[in-house]
VOGU-3710 file (C-alpha; in Angstrom, 3 decimals, decimal comma):
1> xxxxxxxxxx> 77,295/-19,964/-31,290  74,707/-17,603/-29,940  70,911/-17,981/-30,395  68,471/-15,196/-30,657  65,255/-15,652/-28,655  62,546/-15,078/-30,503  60,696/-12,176/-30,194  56,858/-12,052/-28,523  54,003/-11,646/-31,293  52,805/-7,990/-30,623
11> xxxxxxxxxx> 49,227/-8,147/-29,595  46,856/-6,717/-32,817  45,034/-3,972/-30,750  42,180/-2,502/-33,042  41,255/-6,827/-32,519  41,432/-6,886/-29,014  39,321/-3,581/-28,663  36,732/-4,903/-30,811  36,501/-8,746/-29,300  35,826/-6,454/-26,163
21> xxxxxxxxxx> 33,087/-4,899/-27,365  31,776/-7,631/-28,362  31,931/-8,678/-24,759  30,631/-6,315/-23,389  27,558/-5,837/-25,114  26,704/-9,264/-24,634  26,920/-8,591/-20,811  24,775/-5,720/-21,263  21,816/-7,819/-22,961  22,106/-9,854/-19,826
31> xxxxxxxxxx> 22,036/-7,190/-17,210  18,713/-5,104/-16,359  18,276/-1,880/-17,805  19,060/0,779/-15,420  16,094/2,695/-13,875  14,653/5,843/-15,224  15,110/8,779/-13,290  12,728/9,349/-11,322  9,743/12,295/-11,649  9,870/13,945/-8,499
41> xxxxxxxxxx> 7,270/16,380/-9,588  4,841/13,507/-9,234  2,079/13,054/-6,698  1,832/9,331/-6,220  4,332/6,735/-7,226  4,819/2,815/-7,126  7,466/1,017/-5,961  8,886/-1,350/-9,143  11,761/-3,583/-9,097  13,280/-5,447/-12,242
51> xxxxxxxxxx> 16,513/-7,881/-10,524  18,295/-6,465/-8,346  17,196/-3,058/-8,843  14,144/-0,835/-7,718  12,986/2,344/-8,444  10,075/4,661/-8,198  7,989/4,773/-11,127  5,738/8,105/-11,069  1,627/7,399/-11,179  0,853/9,428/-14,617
61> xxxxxxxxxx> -2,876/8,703/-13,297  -4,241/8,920/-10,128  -7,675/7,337/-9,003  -9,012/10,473/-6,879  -11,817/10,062/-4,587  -13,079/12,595/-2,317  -13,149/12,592/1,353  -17,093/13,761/0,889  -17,656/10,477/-1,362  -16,676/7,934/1,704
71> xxxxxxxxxx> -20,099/7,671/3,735  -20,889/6,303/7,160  -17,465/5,936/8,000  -17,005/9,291/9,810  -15,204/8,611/12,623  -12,721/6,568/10,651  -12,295/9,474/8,413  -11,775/12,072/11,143  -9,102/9,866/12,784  -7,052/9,868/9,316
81> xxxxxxxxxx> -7,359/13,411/8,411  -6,359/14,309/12,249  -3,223/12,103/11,849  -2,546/12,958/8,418  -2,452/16,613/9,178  -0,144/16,808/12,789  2,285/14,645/9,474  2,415/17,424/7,551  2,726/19,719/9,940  6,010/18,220/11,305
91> xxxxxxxxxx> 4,349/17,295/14,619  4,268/13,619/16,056  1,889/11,374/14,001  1,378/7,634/13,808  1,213/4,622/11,373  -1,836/2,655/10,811  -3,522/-0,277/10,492  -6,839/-0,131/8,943  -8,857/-3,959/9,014  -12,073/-4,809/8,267
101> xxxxxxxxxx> -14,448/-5,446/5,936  -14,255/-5,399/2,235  -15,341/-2,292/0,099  -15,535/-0,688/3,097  -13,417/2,472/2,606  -10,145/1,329/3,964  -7,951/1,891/0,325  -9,823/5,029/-0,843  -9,859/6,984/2,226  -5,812/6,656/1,955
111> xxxxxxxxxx> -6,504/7,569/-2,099  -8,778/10,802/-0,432  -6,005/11,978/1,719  -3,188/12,329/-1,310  -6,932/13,637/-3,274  -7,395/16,848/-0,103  -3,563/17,004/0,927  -1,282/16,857/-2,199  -1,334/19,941/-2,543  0,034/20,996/0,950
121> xxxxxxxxxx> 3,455/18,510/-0,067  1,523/15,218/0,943  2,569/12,388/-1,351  1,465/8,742/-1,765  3,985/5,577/-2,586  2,578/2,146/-3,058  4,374/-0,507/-2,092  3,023/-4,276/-2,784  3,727/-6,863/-0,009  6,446/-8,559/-2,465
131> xxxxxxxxxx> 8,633/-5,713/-2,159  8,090/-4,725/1,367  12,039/-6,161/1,810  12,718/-3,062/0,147  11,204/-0,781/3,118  14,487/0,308/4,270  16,020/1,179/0,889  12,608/3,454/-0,406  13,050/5,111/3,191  16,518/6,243/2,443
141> xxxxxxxxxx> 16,018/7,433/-0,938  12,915/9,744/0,139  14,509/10,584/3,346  16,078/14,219/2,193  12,930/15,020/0,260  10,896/17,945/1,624  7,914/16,535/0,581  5,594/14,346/3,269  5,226/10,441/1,916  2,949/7,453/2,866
151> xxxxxxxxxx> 4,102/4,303/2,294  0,586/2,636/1,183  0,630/-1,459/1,707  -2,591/-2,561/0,619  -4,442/-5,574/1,472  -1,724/-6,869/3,617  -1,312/-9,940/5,368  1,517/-12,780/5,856  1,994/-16,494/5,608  4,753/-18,279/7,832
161> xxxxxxxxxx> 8,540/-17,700/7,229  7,349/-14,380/4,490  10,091/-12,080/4,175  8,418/-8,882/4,166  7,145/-9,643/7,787  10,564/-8,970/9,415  10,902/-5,879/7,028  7,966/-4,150/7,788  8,368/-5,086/11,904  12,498/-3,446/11,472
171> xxxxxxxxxx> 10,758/0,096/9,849  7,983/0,403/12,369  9,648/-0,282/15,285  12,971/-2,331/15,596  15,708/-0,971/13,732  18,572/0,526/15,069  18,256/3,742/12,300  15,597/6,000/12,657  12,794/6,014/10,681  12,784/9,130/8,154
181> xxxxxxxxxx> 10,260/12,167/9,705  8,944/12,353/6,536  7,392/9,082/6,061  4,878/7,208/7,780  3,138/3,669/6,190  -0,635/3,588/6,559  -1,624/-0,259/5,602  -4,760/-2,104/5,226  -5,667/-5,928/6,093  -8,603/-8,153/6,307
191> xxxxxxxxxx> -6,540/-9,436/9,251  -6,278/-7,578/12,395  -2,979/-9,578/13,419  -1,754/-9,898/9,576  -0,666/-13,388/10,247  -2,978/-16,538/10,005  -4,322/-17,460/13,114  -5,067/-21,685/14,389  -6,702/-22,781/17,242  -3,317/-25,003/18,264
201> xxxxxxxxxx> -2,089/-21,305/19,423  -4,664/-21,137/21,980  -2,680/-24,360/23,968  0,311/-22,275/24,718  -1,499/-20,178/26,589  0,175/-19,898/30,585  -2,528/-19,422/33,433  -0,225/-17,815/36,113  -0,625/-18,255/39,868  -2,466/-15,623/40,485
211> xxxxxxxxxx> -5,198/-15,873/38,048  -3,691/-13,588/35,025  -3,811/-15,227/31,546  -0,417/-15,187/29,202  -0,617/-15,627/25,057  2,037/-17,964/24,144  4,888/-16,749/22,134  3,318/-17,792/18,578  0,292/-15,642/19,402  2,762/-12,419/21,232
221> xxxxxxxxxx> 4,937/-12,748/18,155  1,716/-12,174/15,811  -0,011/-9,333/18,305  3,520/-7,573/18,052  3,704/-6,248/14,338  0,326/-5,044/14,706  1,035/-3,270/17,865  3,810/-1,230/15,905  0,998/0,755/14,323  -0,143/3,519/16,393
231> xxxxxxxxxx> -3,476/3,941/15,519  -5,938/0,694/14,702  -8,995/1,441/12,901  -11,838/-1,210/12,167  -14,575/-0,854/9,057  -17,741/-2,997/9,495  -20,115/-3,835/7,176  -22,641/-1,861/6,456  -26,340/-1,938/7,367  -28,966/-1,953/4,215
241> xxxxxxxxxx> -29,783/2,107/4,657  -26,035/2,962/4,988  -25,439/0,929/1,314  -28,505/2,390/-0,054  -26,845/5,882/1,156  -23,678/4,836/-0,905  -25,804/3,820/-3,785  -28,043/7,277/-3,801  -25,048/9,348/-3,386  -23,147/7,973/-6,395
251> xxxxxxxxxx> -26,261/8,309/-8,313  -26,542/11,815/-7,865  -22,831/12,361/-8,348  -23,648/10,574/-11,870  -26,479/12,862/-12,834  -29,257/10,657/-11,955  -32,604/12,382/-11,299  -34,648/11,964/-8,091  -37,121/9,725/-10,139  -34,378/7,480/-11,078
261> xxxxxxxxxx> -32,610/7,612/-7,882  -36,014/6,320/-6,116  -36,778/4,060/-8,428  -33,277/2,217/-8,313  -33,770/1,321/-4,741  -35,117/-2,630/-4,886  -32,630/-2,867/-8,212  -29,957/-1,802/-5,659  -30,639/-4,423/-2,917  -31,278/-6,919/-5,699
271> xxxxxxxxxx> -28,121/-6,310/-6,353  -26,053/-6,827/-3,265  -28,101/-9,468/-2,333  -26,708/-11,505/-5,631  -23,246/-9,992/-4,327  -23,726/-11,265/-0,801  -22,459/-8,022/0,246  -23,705/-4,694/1,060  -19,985/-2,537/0,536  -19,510/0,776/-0,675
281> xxxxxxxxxx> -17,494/-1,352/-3,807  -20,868/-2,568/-4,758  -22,995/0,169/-4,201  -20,341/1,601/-7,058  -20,564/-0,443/-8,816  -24,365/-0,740/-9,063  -24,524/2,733/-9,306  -22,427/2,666/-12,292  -24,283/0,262/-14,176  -27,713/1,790/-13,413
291> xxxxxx> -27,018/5,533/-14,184  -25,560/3,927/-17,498  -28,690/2,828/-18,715  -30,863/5,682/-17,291  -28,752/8,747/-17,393  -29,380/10,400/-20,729
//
């Protein structure tokens, strides 16, 4: 006597489709959104990343600054504007390293190029040290761009074992690609080797036979990334008639009158005296505060 098999349920589709989608969207509340296209119209941009994913996200904004508002740092200035020019003109130009003092110029005179030069293709990316693993992939996506970019890295320096250190050491110097033509990173540092430095260092240093004097590897392997800038330039602080300079020539930019402008002169050391500093940052910022209350 023969027995018929049974026959295999047939699978209720419209269910299965719609248990899927149910899936699915629950994967998508889990996953980062995907990144919005990005403005190249734009002048300056940041570099944002949400997961695994970065993008550019277009400046709608821009702090401008003036090459004319940056005092007593001339020579600095010239130096920049040289290098930032042979960049846009396709001929050779370096990175740099800019150390020094703070609210000394270093971070606007970068903000004053993109200000003069943005409108000759010159365009400004800022990059925070977190995300400086991500050198290599922000190259590549602005390599085929006809527009010139600096990388900005502000305020950088690096503790022991950071990521970003070998990142930004591969894109100067030491990859086997070549860096884009069309980008160049200008950085700025209250540290002129970017790493911290400890007197231990100084014990592995070799005295050779014949009287030369060798840095131990710790200290070679902390001159090196700052060697892969081209062109060092060091801010000092300023002496008490360069900040009152700073302070005078904000005041007339905010419509102070020559009385006023005299007149604010002991207020303005006063001032950087309970600051402890005498920077262009505070000579803004007394500025500010003093054409407030005197500028009708």
């Amino acid at each position: 006597m023969s027995q018929t098999a049974s026959s295999p349920s047939i699978p209720d589709l419209p269910a299965l489709m719609a248990q899927a989608a149910r899936v699915l969207a629950q994967l998508e509340a889990w996953l980062p959104p995907a990144p919005p296209p990005i403005d190249w119209s734009a002048h300056a941009y940041r570099w944002r990343r949400r997961g695994s994913r970065g993008w550019l996200e277009a400046v709608a904004h821009v702090a401008r600054i003036e090459l004319d508002d940056l005092q007593h740092v001339d020579r600095q200035k010239d130096v920049i504007e040289r290098n930032t020019l042979q960049f846009l003109k396709g001929r050779p130009a370096n990175n740099v390293l800019m150390t020094g003092a703070r609210g000394t110029g270093k971070s606007s005179l970068v903000k004053a190029m993109l200000a003069a030069h943005a409108g000759q293709g010159l365009r400004l990316v800022e990059v925070d040290k977190e995300d400086l693993a991500d050198l290599t992939d922000i190259v590549a996506l602005l390599a085929d761009r006809e527009e010139r970019y600096i990388l900005f890295c502000d305020d950088l320096s690096f503790e022991e074992g950071e990521g970003g250190y070998k990142a930004l050491k591969s894109v100067l110097d030491g990859s086997i690609s070549a860096t884009s033509g069309n980008v160049l990173i200008y950085a700025t540092s209250n540290r002129r080797h970017l790493l911290p430095e400890y007197m231990s260092e100084n014990l592995e240093t070799r005295h050779q036979p014949d009287g030369e004097i060798h840095p131990g590897d710790t200290v070679e392997e902390k001159i090196s990334l700052s060697e892969r800038f081209g062109i060092w330039l060091s801010f000092y602080p300023f002496r008490q008639d360069d900040y009152l300079d700073i302070v005078h020539h904000w005041l007339r930019e905010l419509g102070c009158p020559a009385s006023g402008i005299e007149a604010a002169r002991m207020p303005a050391l006063q001032w950087a005296l309970e600051r402890g500093s005498r920077s262009g940052r505070v000579a803004w910022q007394f500025a500010k505060d003093w054409a407030a209350r005197h500028v009708e």
